[in-house]
N, C-alpha and C positions, 0 to 999 in steps of 0.2 A: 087970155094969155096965162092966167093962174092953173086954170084947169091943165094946159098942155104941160106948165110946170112941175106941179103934182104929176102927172100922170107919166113924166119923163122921169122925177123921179122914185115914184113906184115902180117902175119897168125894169129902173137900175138896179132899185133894193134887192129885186126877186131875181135878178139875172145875178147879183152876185151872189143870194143865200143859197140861189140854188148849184153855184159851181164849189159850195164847198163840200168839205166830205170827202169819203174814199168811195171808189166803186171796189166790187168783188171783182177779180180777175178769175181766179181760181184755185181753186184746193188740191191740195197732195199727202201725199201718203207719208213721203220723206224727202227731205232736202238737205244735202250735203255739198259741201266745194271739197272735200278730200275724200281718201277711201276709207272705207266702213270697214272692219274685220269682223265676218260672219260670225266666227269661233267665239270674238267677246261678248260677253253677257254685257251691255248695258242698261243701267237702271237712268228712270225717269227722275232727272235733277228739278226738273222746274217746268210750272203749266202756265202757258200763255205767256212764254215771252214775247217780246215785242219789238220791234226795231223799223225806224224810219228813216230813210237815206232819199235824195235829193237825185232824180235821174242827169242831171249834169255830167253826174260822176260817173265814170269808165264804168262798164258792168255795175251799173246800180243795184241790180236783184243781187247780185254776189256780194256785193258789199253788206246789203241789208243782211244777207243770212249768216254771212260773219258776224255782225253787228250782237246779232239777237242771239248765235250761238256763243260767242265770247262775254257775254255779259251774266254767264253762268261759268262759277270754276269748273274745268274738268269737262264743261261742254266740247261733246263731239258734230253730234248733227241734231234735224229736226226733224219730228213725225209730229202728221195731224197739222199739216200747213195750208192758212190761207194767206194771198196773196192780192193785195190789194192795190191799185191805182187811184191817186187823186187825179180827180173828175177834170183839172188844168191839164194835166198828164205832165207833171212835175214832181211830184214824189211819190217812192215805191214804200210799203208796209208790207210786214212781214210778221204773222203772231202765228206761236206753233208750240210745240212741250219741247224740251232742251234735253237730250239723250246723251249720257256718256260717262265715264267710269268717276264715281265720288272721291273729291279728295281729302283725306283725311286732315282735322285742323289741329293740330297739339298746343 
């Protein structure tokens, strides 16, 4: 009876260690929710931002990329984007460089 104890709960350890984490979904070039203007020069505000949002929520990925693009002043979009799923398939990540015009701070 000890042994099946142990060994039920080993089984649960490793089934929960291994549902955590993010998987790769996939990478992109750029990701924007508004339009981009070709004409503007934007410089690279910020590398590797970050953002995690809860797929509950209406358009999770759009939420996330606002999340990660607003969390830089002046952020317009993102280049150099991966996209990530937790393994429950419960929350979306989102890490990418934060493109858009600097604002100046006086």
């Amino acid at each position: 009876m000890k042994t099946t104890m142990k060994t039920m709960a080993m089984l649960i350890a490793i089934g929960t260690l291994s549902s955590c984490g993010f998987k790769r979904y996939g990478d992109f070039t750029m990701l924007a929710n508004g339009n981009v203007d070709s004409k503007t020069e934007y410089q690279k505000l910020k590398v590797n931002a970050e953002a995690v949002v809860k797929t509950k929520k209406i358009d999770p990925l759009e939420e996330c990329v606002d999340q990660a693009v607003k969390s830089v002043e002046g952020g317009e979009f993102l280049k150099n984007v991966t996209v990530y799923v937790k393994k429950s398939g419960r929350k979306i990540k989102v890490t990418g460089d934060v493109y858009g015009i600097p604002v100046d701070k006086k």
